[in-house]
C-alpha positions in Angstrom: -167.7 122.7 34.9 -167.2 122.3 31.2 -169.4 125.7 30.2 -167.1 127.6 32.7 -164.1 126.3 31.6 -165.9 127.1 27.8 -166.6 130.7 28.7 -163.4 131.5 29.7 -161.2 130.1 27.0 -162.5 132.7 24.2 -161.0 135.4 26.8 -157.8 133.7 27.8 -157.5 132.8 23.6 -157.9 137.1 22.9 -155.2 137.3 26.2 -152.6 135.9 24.5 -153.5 136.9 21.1 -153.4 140.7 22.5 -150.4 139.8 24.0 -148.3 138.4 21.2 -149.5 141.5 19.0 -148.1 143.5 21.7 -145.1 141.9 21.6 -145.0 141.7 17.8 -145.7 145.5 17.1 -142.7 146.3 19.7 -140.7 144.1 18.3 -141.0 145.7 14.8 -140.8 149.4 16.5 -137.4 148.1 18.3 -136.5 147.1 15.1 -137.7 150.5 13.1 -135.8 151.9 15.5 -133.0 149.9 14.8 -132.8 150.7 10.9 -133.3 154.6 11.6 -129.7 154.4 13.8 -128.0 152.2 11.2 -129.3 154.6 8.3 -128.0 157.9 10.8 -125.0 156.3 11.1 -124.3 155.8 7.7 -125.4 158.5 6.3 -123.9 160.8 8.6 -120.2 159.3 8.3 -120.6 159.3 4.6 -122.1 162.6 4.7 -119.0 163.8 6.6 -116.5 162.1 4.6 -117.7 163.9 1.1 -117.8 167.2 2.6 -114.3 166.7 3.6 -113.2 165.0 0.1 -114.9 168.1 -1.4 -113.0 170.7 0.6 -109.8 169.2 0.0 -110.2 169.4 -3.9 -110.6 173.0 -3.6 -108.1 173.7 -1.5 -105.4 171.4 -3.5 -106.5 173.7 -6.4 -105.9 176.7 -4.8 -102.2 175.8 -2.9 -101.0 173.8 -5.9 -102.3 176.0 -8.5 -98.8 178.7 -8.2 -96.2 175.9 -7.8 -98.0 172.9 -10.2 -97.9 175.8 -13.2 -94.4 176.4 -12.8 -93.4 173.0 -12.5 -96.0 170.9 -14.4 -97.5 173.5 -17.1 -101.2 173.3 -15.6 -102.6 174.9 -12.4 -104.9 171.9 -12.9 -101.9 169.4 -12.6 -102.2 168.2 -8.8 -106.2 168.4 -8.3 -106.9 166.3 -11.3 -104.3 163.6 -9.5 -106.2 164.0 -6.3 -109.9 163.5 -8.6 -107.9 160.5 -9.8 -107.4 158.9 -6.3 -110.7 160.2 -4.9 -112.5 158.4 -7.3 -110.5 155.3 -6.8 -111.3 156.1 -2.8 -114.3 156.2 -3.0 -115.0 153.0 -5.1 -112.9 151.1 -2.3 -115.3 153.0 0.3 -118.3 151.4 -1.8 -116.6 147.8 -2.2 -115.1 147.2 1.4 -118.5 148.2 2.9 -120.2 145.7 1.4 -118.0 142.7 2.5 -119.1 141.9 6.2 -116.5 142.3 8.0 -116.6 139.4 9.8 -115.2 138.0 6.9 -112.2 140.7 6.2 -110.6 138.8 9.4 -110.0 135.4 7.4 -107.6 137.7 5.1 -105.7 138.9 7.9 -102.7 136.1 7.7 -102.6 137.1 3.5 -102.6 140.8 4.2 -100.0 140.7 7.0 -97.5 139.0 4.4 -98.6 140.8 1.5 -97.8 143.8 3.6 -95.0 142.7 4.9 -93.4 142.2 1.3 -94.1 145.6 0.7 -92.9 147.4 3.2 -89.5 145.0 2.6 -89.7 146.0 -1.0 -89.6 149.7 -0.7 -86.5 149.7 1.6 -84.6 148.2 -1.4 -82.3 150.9 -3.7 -83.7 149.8 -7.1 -87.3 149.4 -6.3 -88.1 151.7 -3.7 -88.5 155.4 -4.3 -86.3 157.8 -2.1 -88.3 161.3 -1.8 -85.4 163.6 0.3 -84.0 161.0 2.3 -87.0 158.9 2.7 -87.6 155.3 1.2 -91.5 155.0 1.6 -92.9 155.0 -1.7 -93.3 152.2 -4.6 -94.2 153.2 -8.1 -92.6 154.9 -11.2 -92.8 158.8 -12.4 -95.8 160.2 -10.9 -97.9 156.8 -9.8 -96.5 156.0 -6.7 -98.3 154.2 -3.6 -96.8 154.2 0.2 -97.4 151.1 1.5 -96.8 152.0 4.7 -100.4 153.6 5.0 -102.2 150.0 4.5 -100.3 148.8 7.2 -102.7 151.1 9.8 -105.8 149.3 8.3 -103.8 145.4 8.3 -102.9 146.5 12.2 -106.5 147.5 13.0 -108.2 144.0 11.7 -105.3 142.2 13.1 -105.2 143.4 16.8 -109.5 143.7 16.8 -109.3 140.0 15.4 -106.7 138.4 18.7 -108.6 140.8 21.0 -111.7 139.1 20.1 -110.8 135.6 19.4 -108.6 135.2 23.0 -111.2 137.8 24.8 -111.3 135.5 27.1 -107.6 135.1 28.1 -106.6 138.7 28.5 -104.6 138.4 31.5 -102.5 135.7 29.2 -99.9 137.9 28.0 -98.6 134.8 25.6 -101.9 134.6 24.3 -102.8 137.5 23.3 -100.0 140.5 24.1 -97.1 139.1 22.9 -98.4 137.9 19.3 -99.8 141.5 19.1 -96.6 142.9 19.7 -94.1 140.6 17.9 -96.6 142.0 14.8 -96.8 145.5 15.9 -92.6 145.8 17.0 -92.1 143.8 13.1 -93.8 146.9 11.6 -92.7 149.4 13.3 -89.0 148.5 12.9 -90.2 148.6 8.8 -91.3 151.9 9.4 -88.2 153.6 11.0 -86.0 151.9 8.4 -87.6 154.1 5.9 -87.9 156.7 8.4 -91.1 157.1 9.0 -91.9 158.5 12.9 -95.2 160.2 11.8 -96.5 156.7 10.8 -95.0 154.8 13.7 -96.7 157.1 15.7 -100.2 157.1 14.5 -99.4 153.0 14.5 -98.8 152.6 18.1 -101.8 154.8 19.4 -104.4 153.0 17.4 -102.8 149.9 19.2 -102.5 151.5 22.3 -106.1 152.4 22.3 -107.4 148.9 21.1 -105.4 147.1 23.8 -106.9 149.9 26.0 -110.7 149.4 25.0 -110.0 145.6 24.3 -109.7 145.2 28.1 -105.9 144.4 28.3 -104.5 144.8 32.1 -103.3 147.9 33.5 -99.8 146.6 34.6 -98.7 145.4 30.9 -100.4 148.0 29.4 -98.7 150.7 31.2 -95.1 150.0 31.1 -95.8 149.1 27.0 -96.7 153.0 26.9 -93.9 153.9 28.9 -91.5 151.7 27.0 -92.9 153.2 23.4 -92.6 156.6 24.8 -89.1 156.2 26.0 -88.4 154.8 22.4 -89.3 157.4 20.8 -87.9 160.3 22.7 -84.4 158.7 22.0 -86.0 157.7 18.5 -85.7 161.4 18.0 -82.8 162.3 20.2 -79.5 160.4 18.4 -81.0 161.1 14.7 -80.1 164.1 13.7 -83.0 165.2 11.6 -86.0 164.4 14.4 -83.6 166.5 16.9 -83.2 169.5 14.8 -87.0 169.4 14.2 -87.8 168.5 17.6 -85.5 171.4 18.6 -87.5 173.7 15.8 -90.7 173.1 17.6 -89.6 174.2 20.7 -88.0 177.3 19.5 -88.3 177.6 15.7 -87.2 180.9 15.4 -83.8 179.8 16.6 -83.3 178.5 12.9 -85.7 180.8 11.0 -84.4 180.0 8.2 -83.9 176.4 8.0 -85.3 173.9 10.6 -88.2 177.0 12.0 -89.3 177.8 8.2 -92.4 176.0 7.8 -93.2 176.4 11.4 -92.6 180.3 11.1 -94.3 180.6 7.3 -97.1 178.2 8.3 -97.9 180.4 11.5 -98.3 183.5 9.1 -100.4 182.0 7.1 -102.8 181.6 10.0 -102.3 185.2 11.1 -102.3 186.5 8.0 -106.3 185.0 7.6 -108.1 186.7 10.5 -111.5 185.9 11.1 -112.8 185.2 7.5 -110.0 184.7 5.6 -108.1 186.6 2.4 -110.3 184.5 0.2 -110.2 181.4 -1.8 -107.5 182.0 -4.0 -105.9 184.9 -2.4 -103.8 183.9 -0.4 -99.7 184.4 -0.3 -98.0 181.4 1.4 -98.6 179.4 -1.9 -96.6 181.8 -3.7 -93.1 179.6 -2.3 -93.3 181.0 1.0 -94.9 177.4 2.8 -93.2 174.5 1.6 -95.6 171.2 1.0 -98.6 173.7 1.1 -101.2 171.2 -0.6 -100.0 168.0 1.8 -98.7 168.2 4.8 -99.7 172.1 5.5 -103.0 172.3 3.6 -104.5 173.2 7.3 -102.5 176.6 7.1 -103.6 177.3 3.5 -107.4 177.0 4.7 -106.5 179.6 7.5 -105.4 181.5 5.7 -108.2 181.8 2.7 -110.9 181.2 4.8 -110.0 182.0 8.3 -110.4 181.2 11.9 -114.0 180.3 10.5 -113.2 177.9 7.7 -110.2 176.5 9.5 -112.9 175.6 12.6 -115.8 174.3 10.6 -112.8 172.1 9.3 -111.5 170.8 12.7 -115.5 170.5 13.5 -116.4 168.1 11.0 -113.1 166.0 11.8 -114.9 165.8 15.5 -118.1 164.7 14.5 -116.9 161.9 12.3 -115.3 160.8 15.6 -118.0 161.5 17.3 -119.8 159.4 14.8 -117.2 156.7 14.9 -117.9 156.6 18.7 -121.1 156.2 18.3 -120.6 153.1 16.5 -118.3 151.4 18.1 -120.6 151.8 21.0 -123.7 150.1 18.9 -121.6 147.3 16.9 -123.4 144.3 17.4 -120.6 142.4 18.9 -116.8 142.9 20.1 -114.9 142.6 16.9 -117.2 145.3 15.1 -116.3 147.8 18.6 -112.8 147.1 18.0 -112.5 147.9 14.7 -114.7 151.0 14.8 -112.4 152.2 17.9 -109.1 151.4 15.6 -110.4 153.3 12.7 -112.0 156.3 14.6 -109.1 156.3 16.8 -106.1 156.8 13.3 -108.5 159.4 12.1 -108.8 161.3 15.3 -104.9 161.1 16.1 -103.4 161.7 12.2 -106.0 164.7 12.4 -104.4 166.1 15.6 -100.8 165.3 14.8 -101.4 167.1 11.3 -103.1 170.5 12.6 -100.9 170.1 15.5 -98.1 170.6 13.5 -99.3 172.8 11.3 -100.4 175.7 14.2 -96.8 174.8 16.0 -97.7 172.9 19.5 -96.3 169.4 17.9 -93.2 168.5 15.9 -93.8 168.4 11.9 -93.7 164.5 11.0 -94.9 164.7 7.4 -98.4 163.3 8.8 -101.4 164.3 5.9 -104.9 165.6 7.3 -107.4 162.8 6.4 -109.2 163.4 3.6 -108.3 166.7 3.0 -104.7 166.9 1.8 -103.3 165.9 -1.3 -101.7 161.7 -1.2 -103.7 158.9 -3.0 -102.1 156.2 -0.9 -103.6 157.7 2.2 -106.4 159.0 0.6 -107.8 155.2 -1.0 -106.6 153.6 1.8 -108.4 155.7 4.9 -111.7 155.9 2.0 -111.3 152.3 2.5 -111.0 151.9 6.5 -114.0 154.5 6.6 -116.0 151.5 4.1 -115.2 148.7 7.0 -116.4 151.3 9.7 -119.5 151.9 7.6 -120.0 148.0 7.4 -120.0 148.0 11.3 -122.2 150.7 11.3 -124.9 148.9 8.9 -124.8 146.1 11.5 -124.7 148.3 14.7 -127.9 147.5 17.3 
């Protein structure tokens, strides 16, 4: 009895010794594989993010270059501002992603009344800055900063943050709808003081989406998006301004030359590029013909130097970084990293689509800028530093 039992312990000993190497080695190839997605991930968003940083310095050079030398001296005058804010972008990129942002949500009661102060500050005459009719800016000469952009990025942490902490009370509209809203309405009535409908609207689909993904009821959620939408269309229907430009994308040649001008000029710059473009450079609408060409309407500057081809690759790499932001969200290790990678993925995706839409004439113009691409340091360092929590997620995504 005991020499059988001794004969078949050195087996059963190599058993589980074989066993727990098994285990080991896939544990440490599950977790190789882990690091490789992270490290895709990352560098794929950042790879994404400096192409389109890069692109939009050369094109600020070339559509600023006519109007900045006849009104600043220097052809040079608005991309060395943009190389200014890029740099200070792309430090924030490099700080926020290295605070976990598990810990960015214990700021979110200072940033909502930091922010809140600011948007409050730039509605008032003698220090808010009034750009043709518009109070959105804070700032002297040619430093200014719109607050109204970090208000995206507060909303995002904010709504991920109640999502997450009352997951489990959804259907609790107290708990975790109506604190969401009181924040979100607080805002949004801050941003059409200023006006600022471009904004409001970008706001209330990254919401919309997060209460979406975040599991929030059909019912509430639905008459929310039929309440916004009614808002806005009378938003835009007893203020003069939205209506004629509402009006102007419906029929812009109505008004050529007033209300339909940039619609009209901006459409013949895309004409006017063909297939490969006039060239980087060479094109006209910068001469004074497109209005705002280097912010708001960079897209039709790119069509029309370098085409239906540049103006794609353009529209492609905005996709992937979605694609990409997707991607993590669906990895993030736990709820409040999905959430947040769904906010910031999903105010990419939509200022993206409301800017281009614009620009080729199927949506009203809102004075929305194309994310990294157009010249505006507030939204510039403030996206760089949205894309620097998404790449946090990303380093912790499964």
């Amino acid at each position: 009895m005991t020499t059988a039992k001794t004969s078949k312990s050195p087996k059963t000993a190599k058993t589980k010794r074989a066993k727990r190497g098994d285990n080991s080695s896939a544990d440490r190839r599950e977790s190789t594989a882990e690091l490789r997605q992270q490290a895709n991930l990352y560098r794929g968003i950042i790879g994404i993010v400096s192409v389109l940083s890069l692109i939009g310095l050369v094109m600020i050079l070339s559509a600023s270059s006519v109007t900045a030398l006849y009104e600043n001296g220097s052809t040079w005058y608005q991309v060395q501002r943009q190389f200014i804010w890029l740099l200070l972008g792309v430090a924030a990129l490099f700080l926020v992603q290295r605070i976990d942002y598990h810990r960015l949500v214990n700021w979110i009661p200072w940033a909502l009344v930091i922010t809140g102060v600011l948007m409050v500050l730039v509605l008032m005459p003698v220090i808010g800055v009034n750009v043709n009719g518009a109070s959105r800016w804070l700032g002297w000469g040619p430093l200014r900063v719109q607050p109204s952009e970090l208000v995206k990025l507060v909303m995002i942490l904010f709504v991920a943050d109640v999502l997450t902490r009352r997951a489990k009370q959804l259907d609790n509209n107290r708990a975790v709808l109506w604190p969401i809203l009181v924040v979100f309405l607080s805002f949004v009535a801050l941003l059409m003081l200023q006006p600022n409908l471009g904004t409001t609207i970008i706001l209330a689909s990254i919401v919309l989406v997060m209460l979406f993904i975040g599991g929030i009821p059909g019912k509430p959620l639905g008459l929310l998006i039929v309440i916004l939408v009614g808002a806005a269309g009378l938003a835009a229907r007893f203020e003069p301004y939205r209506y004629r430009r509402l009006v102007a994308f419906i029929d812009p040649w109505a008004d050529p030359l007033n209300t339909g001008f940039q619609t009209i000029q901006s459409q013949v710059s895309l004409a006017s590029g063909g297939l490969l473009g006039t060239g980087l450079g060479a094109g006209r609408a910068k001469w004074g013909f497109l209005p705002e060409a280097h912010t708001d309407f960079i897209y039709a500057i790119i069509g029309e130097e370098a085409g239906l081809a540049g103006a794609l690759i353009v529209i492609a790499l905005v996709l992937s970084l979605g694609l990409l932001g997707v991607r993590t969200a669906l990895r993030s290790s736990d709820r409040l990293g999905m959430l947040i990678a769904t906010g910031v993925t999903t105010w990419i995706l939509v200022q993206a689509l409301i800017n281009v839409g614009a620009v080729v004439g199927v949506l009203p113009i809102t004075g929305v800028p194309l994310p990294f691409v157009s010249a505006g340091g507030s939204s510039l360092v403030v996206t760089m530093a949205a894309v620097g929590v998404l790449l946090n997620v990303a380093r912790q995504a499964r």
